[in-house]
C-alpha positions as CSV (number, residue, x, y, z in Angstrom):
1,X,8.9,-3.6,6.1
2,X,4.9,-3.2,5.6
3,X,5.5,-6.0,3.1
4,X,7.1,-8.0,5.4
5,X,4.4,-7.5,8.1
6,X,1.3,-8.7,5.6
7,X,3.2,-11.5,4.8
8,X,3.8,-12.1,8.6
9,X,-0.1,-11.4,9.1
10,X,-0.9,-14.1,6.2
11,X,1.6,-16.7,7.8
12,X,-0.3,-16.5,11.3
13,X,-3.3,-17.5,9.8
14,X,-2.0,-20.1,7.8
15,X,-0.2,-21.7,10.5
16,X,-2.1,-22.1,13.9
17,X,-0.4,-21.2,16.6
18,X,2.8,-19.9,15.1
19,X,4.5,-17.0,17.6
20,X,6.7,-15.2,15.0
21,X,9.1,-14.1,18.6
22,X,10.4,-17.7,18.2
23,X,13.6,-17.8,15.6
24,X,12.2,-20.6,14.1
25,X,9.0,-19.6,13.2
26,X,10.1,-16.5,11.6
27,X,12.5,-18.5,9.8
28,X,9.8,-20.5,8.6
29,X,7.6,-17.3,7.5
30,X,10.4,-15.9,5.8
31,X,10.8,-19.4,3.6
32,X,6.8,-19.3,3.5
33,X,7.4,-15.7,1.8
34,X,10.0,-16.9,-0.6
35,X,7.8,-19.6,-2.5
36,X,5.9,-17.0,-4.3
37,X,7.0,-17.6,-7.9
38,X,7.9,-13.7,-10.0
39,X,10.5,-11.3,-9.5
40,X,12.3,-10.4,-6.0
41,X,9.3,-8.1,-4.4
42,X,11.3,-6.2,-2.2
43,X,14.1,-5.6,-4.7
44,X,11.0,-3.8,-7.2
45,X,10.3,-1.9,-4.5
46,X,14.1,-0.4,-3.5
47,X,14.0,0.8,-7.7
48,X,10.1,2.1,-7.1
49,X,11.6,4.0,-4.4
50,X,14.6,5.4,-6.2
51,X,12.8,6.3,-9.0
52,X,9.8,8.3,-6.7
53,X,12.7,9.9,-4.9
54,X,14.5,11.0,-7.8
55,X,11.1,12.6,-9.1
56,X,10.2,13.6,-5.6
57,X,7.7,16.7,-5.9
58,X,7.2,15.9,-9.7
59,X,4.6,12.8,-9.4
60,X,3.6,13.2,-12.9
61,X,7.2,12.5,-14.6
62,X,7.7,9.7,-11.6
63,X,4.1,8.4,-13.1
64,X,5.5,7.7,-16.6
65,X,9.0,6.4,-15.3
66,X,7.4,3.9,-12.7
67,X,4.8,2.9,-15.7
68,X,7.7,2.6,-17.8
69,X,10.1,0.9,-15.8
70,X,8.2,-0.9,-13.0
71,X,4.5,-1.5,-14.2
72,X,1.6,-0.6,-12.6
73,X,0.3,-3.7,-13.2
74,X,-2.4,-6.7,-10.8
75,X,0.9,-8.8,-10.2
76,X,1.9,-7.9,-6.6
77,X,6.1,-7.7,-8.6
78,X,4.3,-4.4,-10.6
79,X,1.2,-2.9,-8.0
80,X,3.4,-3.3,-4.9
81,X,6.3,-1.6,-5.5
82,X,4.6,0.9,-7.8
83,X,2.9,2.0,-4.8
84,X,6.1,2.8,-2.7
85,X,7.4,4.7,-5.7
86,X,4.4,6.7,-5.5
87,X,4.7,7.6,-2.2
88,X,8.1,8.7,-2.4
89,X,7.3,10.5,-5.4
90,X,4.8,12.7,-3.9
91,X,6.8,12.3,0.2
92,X,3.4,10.8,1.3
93,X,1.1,13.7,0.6
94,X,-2.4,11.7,0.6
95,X,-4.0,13.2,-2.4
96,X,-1.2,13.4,-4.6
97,X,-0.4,10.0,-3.7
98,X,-3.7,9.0,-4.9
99,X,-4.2,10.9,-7.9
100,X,-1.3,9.8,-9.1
101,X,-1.9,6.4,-8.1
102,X,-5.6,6.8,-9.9
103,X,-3.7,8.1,-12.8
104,X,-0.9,5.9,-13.4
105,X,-2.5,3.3,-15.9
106,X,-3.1,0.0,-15.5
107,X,-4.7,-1.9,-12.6
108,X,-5.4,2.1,-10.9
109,X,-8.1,0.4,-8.6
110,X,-5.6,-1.4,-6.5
111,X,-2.7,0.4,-6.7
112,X,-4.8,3.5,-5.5
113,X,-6.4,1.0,-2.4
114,X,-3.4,0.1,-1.8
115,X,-1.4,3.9,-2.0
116,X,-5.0,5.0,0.0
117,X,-4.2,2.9,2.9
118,X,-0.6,3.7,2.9
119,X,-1.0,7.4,3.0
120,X,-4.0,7.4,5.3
121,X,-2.2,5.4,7.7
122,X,0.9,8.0,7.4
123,X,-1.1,11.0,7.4
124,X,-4.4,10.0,9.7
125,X,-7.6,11.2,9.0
126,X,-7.3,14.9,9.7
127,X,-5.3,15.5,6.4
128,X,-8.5,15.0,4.4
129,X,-11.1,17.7,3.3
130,X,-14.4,16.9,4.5
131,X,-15.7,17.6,1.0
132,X,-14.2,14.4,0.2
133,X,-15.8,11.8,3.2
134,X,-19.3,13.9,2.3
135,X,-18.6,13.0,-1.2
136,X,-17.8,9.5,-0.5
137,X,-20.5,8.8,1.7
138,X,-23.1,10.0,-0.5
139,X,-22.3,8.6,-3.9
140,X,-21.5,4.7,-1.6
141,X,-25.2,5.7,0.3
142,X,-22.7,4.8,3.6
143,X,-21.5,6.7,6.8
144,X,-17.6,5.9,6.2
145,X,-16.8,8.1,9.4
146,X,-18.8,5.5,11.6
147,X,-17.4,2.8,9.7
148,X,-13.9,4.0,10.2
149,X,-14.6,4.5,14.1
150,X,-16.5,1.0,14.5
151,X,-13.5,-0.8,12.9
152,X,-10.9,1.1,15.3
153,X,-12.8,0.1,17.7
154,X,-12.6,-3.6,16.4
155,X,-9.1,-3.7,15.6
156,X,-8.0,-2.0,19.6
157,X,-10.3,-4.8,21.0
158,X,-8.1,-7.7,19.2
C-alpha cells in the first residue's frame, strides 16, 4: 500500500490534472506503475515480509536471511522490500528498525532513510530519546525539531 501511494504521488505530477477518484485514471497509474522494468515489487515485498515475521523479535538472523535472500541492495526490487522485512522483523520498533537497517550491508544509507521514515511515521516522534535529535542536530549544525515542525506545518497547509 505505501508503495502504491508513492507511485500514485509520482503519477500526479507526471500527469497534470489526473484525479486518481476517476476509474480511469487509476487504471492508467496502475499501467504507469507496471512499465518499471525488474522483478514484481510488491511480490519482493510479501517474501521480505514473511521472512521478518518468521524472525520477528530476532532482527539480527532476519538481517542475514533478507541479505541472503532478498538483497539489500540501490535497486528499488532489493531496498524496497528489504525495508518491510525489516520492519516486520523488529514489529516496527524505530531503533531496532534502523540499526538493523544501518547494519544490513549494502546500500544501508537508503534502506535506513527509507526504514527511518517508515518507523517514524508508525511510531511519531515521542518514541525517540532526546539524546538522539541533540545528537543529530549538533553533528548536521541544524535545529531538526524546527525543521520537522516548519514542514508539518507545510505539508497541513497543501
Amino acid at each position: 500500500l505505501l508503495l502504491y501511494g508513492f507511485g500514485v504521488a509520482i503519477f500526479k505530477q507526471g500527469v497534470p490534472g489526473a484525479d486518481l477518484r476517476h476509474a480511469e485514471d487509476m487504471r492508467l497509474a496502475r499501467g504507469f506503475a507496471k512499465k518499471l522494468a525488474g522483478p514484481a515489487v510488491e511480490k519482493r515485498i510479501s517474501l521480505a515480509a514473511e521472512i521478518g515475521l518468521r524472525h520477528c523479535g530476532d532482527y539480527e538472523r532476519a538481517m542475514l536471511e533478507l541479505g541472503d535472500v532478498v538483497g539489500a541492495g540501490l535497486h528499488v526490487s532489493e531496498a524496497v522490500p528489504c525495508v518491510f522485512g525489516l520492519v516486520m522483523s523488529t514489529n516496527g520498533h524505530p531503533l531496532e528498525t534502523i540499526f538493523s537497517a544501518v547494519n544490513i550491508g549494502n546500500d544501508t544509507d537508503t534502506v535506513a532513510a527509507m526504514a527511518g521514515y517508515i518507523v517514524g511515521a508508525l511510531n511519531g516522534a515521542p518514541a525517540y530519546d532526546s539524546y538522539y535529535y541533540d545528537t543529530i542536530e549538533a553533528a548536521n549544525h541544524f535545529d531538526l525539531r524546527s525543521l520537522a515542525h516548519e514542514m508539518a506545518a507545510c505539508a497541513a497547509r497543501n
